[in-house]
C-alpha positions as protocol buffer text, in pm:
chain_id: "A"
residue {
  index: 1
  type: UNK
  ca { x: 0 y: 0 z: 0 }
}
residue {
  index: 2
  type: UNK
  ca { x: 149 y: 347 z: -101 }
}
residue {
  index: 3
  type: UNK
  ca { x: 179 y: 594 z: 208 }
}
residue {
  index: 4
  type: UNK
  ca { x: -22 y: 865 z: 176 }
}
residue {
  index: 5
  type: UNK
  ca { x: 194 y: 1221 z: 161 }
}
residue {
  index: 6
  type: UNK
  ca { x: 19 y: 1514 z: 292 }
}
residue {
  index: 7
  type: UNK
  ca { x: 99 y: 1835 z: 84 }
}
residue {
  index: 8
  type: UNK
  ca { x: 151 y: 2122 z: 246 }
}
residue {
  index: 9
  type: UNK
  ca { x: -131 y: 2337 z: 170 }
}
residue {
  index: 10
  type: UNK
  ca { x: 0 y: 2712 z: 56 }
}
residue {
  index: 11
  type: UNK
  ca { x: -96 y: 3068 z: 228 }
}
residue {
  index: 12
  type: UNK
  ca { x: -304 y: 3261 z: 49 }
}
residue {
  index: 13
  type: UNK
  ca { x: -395 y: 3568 z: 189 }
}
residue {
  index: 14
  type: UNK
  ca { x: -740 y: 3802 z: 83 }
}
residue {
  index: 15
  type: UNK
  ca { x: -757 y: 4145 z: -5 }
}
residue {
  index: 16
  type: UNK
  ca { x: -1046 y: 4388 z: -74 }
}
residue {
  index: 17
  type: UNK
  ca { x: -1017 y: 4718 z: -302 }
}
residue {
  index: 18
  type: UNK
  ca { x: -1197 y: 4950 z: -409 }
}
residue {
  index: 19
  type: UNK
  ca { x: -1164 y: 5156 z: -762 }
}
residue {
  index: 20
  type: UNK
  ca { x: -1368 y: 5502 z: -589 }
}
residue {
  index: 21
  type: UNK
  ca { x: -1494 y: 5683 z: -924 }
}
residue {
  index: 22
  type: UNK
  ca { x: -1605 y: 6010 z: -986 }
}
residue {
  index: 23
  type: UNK
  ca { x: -1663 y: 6241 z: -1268 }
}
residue {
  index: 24
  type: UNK
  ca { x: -1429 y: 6546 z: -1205 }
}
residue {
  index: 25
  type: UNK
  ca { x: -1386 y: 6834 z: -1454 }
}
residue {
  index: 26
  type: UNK
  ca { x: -1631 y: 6615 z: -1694 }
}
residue {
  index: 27
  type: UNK
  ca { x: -1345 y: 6309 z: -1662 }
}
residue {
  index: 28
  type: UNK
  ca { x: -1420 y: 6035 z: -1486 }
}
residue {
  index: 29
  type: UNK
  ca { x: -1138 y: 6006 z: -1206 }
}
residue {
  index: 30
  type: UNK
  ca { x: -1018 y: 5748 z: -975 }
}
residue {
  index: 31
  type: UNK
  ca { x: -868 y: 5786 z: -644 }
}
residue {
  index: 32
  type: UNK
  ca { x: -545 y: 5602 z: -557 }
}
residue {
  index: 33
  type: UNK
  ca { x: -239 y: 5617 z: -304 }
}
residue {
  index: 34
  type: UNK
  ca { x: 81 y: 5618 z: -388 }
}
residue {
  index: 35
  type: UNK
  ca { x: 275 y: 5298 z: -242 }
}
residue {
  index: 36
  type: UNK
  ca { x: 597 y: 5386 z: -43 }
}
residue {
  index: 37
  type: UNK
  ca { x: 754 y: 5057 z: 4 }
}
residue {
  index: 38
  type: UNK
  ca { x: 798 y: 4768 z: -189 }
}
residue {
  index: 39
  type: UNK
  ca { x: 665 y: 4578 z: -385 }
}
residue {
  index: 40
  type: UNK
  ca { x: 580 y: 4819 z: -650 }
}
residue {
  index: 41
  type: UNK
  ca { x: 713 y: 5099 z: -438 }
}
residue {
  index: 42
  type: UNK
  ca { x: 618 y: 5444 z: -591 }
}
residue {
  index: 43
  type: UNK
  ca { x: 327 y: 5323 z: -797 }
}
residue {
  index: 44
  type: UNK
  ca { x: 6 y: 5383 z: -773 }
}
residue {
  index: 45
  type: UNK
  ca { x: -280 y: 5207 z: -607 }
}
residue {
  index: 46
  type: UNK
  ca { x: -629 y: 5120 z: -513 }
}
residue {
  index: 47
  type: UNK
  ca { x: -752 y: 5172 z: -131 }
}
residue {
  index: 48
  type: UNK
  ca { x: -788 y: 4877 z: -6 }
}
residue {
  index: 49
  type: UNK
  ca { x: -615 y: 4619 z: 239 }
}
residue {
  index: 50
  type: UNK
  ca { x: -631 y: 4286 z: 387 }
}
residue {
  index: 51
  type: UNK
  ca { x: -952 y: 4095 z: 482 }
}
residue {
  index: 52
  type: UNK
  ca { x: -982 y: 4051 z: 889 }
}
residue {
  index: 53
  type: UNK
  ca { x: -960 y: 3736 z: 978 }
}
residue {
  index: 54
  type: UNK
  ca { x: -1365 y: 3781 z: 1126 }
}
residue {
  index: 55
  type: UNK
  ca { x: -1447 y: 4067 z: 899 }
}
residue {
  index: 56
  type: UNK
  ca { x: -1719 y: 4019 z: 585 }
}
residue {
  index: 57
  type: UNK
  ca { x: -1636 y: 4160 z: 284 }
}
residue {
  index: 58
  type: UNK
  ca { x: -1837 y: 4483 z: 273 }
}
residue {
  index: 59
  type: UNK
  ca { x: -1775 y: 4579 z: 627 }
}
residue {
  index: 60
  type: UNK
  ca { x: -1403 y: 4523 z: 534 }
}
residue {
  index: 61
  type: UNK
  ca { x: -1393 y: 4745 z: 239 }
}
residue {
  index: 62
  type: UNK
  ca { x: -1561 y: 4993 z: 402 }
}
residue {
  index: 63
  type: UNK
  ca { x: -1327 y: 4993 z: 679 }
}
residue {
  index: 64
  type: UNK
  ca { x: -1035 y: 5035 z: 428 }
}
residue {
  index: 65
  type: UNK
  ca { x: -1218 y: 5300 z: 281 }
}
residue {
  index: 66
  type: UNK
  ca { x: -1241 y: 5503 z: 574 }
}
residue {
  index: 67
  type: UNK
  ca { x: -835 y: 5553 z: 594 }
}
residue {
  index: 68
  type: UNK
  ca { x: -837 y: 5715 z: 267 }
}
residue {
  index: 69
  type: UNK
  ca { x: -1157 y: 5910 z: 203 }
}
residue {
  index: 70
  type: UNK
  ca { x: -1500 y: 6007 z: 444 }
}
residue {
  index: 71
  type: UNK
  ca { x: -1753 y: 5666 z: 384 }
}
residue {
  index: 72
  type: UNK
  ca { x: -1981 y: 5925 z: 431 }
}
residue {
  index: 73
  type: UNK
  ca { x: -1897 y: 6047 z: 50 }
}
residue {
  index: 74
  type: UNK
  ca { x: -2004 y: 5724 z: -130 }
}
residue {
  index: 75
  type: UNK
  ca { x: -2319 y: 5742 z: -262 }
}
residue {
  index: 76
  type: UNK
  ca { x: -2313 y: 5359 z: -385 }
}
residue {
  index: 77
  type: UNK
  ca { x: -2073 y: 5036 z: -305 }
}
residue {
  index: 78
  type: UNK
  ca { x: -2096 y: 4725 z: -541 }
}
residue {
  index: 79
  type: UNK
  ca { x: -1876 y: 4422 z: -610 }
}
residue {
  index: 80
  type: UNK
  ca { x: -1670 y: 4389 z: -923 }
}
residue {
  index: 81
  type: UNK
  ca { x: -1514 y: 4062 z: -932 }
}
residue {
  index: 82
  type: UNK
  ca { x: -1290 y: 3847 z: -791 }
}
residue {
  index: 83
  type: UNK
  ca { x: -883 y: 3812 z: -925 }
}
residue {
  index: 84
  type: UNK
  ca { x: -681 y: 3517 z: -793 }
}
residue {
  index: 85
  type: UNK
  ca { x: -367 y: 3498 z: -1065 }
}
residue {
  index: 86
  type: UNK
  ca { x: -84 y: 3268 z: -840 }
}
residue {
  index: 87
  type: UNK
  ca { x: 161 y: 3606 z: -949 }
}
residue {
  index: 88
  type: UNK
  ca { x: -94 y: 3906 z: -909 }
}
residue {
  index: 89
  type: UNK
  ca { x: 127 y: 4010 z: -597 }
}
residue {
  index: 90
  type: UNK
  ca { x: 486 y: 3934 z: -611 }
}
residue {
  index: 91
  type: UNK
  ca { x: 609 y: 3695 z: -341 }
}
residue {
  index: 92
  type: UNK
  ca { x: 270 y: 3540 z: -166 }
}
residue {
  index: 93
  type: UNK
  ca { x: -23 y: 3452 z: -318 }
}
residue {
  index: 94
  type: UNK
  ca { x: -331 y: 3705 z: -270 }
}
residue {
  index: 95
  type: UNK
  ca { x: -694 y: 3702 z: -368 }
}
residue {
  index: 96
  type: UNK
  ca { x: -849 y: 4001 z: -408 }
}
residue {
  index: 97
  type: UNK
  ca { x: -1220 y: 4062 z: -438 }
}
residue {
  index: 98
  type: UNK
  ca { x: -1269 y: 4442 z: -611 }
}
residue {
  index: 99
  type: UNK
  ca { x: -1588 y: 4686 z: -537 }
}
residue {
  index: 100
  type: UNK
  ca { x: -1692 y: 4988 z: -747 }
}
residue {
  index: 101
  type: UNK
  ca { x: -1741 y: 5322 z: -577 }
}
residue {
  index: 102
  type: UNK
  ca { x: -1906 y: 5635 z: -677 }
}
residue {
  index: 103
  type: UNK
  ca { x: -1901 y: 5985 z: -520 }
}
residue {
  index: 104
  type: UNK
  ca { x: -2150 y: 6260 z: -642 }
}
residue {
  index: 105
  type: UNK
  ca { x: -1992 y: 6541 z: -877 }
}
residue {
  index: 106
  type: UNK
  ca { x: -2025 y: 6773 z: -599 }
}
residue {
  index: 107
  type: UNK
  ca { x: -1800 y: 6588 z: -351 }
}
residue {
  index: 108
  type: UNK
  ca { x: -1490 y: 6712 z: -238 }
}
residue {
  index: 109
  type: UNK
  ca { x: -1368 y: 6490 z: 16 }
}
residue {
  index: 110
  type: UNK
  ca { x: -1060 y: 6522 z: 198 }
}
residue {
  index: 111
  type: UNK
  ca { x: -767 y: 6294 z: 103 }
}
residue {
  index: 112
  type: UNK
  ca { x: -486 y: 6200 z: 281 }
}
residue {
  index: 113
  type: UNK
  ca { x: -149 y: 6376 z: 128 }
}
residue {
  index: 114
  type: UNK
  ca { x: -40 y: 6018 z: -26 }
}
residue {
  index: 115
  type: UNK
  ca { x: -377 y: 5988 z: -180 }
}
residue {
  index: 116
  type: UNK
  ca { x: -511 y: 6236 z: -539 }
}
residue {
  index: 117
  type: UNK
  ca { x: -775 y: 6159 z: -812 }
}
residue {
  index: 118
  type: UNK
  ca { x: -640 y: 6040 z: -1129 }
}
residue {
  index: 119
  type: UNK
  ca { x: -834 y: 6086 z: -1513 }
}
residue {
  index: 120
  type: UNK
  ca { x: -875 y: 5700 z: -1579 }
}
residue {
  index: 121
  type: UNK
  ca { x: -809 y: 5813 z: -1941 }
}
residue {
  index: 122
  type: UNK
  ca { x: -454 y: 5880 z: -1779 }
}
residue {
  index: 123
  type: UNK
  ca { x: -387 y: 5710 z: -1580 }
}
residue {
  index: 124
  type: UNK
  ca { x: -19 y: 5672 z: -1371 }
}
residue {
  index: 125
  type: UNK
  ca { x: 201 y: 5335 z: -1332 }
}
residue {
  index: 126
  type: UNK
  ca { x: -38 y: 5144 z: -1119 }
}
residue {
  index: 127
  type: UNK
  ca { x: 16 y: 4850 z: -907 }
}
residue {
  index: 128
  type: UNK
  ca { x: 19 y: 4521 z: -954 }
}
residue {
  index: 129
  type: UNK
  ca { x: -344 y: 4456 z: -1166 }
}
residue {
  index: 130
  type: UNK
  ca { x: -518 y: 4792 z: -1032 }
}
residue {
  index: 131
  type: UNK
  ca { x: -520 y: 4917 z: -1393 }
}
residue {
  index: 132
  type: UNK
  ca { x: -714 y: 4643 z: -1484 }
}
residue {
  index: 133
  type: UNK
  ca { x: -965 y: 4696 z: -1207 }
}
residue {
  index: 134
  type: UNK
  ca { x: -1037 y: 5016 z: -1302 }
}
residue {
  index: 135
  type: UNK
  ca { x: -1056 y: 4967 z: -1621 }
}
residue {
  index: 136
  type: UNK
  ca { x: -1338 y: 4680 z: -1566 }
}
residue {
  index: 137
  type: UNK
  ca { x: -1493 y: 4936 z: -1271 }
}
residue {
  index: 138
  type: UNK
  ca { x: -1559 y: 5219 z: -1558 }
}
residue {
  index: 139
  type: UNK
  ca { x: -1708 y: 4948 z: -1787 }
}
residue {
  index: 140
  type: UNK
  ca { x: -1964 y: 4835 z: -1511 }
}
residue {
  index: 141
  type: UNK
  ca { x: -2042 y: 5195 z: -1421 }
}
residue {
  index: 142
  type: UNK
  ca { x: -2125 y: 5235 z: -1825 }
}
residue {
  index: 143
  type: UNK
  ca { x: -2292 y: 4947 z: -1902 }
}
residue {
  index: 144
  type: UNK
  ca { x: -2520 y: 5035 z: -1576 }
}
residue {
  index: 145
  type: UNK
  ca { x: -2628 y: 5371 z: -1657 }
}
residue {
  index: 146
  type: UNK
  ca { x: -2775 y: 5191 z: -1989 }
}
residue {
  index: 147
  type: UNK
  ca { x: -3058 y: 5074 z: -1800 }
}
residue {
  index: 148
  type: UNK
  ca { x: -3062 y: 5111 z: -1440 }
}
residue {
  index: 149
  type: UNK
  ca { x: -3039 y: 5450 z: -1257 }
}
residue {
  index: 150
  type: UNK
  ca { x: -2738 y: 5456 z: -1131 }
}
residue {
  index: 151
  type: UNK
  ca { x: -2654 y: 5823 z: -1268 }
}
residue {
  index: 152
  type: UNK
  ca { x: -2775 y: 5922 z: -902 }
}
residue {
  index: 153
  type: UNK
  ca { x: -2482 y: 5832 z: -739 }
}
residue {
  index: 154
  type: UNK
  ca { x: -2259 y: 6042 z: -977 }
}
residue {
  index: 155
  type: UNK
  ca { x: -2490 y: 6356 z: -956 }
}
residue {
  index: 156
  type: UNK
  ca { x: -2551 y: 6603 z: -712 }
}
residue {
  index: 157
  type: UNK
  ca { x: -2903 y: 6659 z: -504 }
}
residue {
  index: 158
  type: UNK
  ca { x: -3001 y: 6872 z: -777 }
}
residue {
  index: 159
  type: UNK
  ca { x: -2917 y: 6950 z: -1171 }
}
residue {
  index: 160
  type: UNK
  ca { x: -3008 y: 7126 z: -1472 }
}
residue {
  index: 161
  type: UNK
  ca { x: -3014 y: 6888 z: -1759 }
}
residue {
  index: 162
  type: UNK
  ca { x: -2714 y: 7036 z: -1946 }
}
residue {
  index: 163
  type: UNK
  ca { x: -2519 y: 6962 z: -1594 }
}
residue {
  index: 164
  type: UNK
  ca { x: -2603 y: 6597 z: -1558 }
}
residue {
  index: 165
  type: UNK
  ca { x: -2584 y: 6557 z: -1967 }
}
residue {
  index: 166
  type: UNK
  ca { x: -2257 y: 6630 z: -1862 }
}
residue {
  index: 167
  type: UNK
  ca { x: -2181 y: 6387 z: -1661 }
}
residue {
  index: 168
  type: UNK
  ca { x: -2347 y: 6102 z: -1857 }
}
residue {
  index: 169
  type: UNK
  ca { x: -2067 y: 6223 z: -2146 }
}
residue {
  index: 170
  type: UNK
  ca { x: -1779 y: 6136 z: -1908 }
}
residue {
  index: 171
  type: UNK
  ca { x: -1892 y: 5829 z: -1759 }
}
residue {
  index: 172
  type: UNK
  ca { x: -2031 y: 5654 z: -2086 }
}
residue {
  index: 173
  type: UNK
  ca { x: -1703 y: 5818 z: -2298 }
}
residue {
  index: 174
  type: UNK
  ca { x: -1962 y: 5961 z: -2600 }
}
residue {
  index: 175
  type: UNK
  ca { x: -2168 y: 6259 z: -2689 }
}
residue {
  index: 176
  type: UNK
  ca { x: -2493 y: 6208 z: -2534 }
}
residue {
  index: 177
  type: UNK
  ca { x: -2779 y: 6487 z: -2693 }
}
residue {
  index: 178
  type: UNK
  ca { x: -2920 y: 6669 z: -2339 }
}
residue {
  index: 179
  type: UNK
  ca { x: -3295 y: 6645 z: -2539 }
}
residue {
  index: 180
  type: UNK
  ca { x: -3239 y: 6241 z: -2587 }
}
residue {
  index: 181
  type: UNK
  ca { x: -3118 y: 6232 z: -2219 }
}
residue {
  index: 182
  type: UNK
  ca { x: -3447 y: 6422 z: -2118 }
}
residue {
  index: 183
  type: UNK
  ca { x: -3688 y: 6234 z: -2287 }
}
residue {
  index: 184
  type: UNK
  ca { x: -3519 y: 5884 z: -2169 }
}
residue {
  index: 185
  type: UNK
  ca { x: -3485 y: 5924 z: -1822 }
}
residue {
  index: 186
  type: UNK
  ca { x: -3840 y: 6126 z: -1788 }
}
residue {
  index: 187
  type: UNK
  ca { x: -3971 y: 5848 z: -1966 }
}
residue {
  index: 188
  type: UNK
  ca { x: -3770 y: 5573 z: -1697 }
}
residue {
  index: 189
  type: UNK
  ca { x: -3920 y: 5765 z: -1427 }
}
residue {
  index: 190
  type: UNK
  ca { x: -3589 y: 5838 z: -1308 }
}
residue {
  index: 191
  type: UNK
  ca { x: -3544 y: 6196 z: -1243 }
}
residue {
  index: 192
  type: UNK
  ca { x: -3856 y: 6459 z: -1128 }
}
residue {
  index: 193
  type: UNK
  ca { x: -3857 y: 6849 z: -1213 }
}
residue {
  index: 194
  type: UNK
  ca { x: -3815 y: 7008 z: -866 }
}
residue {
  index: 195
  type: UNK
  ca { x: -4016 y: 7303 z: -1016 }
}
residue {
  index: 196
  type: UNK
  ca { x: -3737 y: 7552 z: -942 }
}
residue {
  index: 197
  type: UNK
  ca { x: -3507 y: 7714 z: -1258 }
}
residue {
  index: 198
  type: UNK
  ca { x: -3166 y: 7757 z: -1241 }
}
residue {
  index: 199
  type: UNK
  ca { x: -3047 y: 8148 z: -1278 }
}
residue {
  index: 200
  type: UNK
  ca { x: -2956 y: 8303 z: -1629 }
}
residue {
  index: 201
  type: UNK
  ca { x: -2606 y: 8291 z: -1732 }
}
residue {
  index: 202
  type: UNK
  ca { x: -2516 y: 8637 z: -1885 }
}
residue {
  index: 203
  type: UNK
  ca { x: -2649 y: 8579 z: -2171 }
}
residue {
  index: 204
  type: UNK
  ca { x: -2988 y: 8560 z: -2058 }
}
residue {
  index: 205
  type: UNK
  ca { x: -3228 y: 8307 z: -2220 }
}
residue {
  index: 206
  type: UNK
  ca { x: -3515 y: 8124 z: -2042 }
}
residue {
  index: 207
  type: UNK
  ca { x: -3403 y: 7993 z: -1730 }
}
residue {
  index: 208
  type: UNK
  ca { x: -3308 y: 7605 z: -1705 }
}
residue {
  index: 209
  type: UNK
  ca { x: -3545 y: 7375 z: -1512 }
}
residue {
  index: 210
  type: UNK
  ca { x: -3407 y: 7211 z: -1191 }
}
residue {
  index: 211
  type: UNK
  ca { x: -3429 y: 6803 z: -1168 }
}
residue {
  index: 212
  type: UNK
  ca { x: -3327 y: 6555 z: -932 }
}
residue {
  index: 213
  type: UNK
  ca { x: -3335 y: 6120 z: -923 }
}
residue {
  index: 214
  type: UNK
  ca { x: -3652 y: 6024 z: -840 }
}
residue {
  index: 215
  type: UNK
  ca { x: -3484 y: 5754 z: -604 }
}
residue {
  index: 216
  type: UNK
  ca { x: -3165 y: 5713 z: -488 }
}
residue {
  index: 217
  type: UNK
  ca { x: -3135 y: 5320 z: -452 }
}
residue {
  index: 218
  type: UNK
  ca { x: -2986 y: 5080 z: -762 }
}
residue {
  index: 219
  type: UNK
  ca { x: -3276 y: 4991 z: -985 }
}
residue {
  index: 220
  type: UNK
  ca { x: -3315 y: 4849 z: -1318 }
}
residue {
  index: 221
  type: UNK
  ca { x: -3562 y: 5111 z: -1492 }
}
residue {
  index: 222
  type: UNK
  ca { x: -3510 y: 4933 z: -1858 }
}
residue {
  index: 223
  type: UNK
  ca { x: -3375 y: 4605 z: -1900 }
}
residue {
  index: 224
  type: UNK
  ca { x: -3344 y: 4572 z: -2278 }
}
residue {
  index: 225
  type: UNK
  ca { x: -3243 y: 5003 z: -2330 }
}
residue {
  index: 226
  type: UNK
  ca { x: -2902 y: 5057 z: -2427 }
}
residue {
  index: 227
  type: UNK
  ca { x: -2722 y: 5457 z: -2427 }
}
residue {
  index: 228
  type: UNK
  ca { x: -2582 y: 5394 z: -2733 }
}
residue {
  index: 229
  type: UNK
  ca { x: -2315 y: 5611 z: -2917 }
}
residue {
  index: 230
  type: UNK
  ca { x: -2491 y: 5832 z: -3157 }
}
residue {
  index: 231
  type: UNK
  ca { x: -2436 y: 5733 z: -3541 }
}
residue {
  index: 232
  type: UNK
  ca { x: -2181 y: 5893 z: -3796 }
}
């Protein structure tokens, strides 16, 4: 009979982070720290850190979260996905299970000095796979806005339509017609005239009607609408 050999079973160690996005100067941003030490000193990464040994995932991230910017700021909290390449970190094997994060356009929260907003468009050296998280965080937040109403967690309380037209351009990266915008989301029930205008700029002109989301919790208002680019 052949003995049996145990094999010594490897540590792997679990991390959460969080690719925080919101649309700054009409570019979506992300916020990132800069690492000091190695590995992958002086590059750039996602906030974030390791699971507690009797912490659940969300109250983990959130935790993280709360070193780096005010909780209070996020205005929604998904998960991503889940990476486990053997070589994602150099020298021990880490999991990592990734969240999306979005903070209204009116946000200014206040960072830590090792910690900035970066154009994902341009983005620095990042570490390890953080590129790639972000990368896959800005696709969820565009496919989402297609047909749920998740534009409510990138906008402020209130908007004019021009304003939040604007923000719809960063996050889904093409022209998007304010009039189209109107008529869709009026017709998704997802934003409601407050009845208020906003003032005249100096060129005068009729005044621009004040909206805001009609709810502020993730729904799916259209299942089978897509935002699409408009045609050439």
């Amino acid at each position: 009979m052949v003995p049996l050999v145990s094999t010594p079973v490897p540590q792997c160690g679990h991390e959460v982070l969080a690719a925080v996005l919101q649309v700054r100067d009409d570019a979506v941003h992300v916020l990132a720290w800069q690492r000091a030490m190695a590995p992958a000193a002086g590059a750039w990464a996602l906030p974030g850190g390791d699971l507690g040994p009797d912490e659940h995932l969300n109250a983990s991230i959130r935790r993280q979260l709360a070193q780096k910017v005010d909780v209070r700021e996020l205005s929604h909290l998904e998960q991503l996905d889940s990476r486990g390449r053997p070589e994602r970190v150099p020298g021990r094997r880490v999991v990592a299970t990734s969240y999306l994060g979005l903070i209204p356009a009116d946000a200014d929260p206040r960072l830590p000095d090792d910690t900035t907003w970066h154009r994902i468009t341009d983005l620095p050296t990042m570490a390890f796979d953080h590129g790639l998280i972000v990368r896959a965080a800005a696709g969820r937040l565009s496919r989402k806005l297609t047909y749920t109403n998740l534009g409510f967690a990138l906008a402020p309380p209130q908007f004019t339509m021009s304003e939040l037209a604007r923000i719809y351009r960063a996050a889904l990266g093409h022209d998007v017609d304010v009039t189209n915008l109107q008529r869709i989301l009026l017709r998704r029930a997802q934003i409601t005239p407050t009845g208020a205008t906003a003032r005249p700029g100096p060129g005068g002109g009729r005044p621009a009607a004040i909206y805001r989301f009609t709810a502020y919790e993730l729904a799916v208002t259209d299942p089978f609408a897509v935002l699409s680019p408009p045609r050439t």
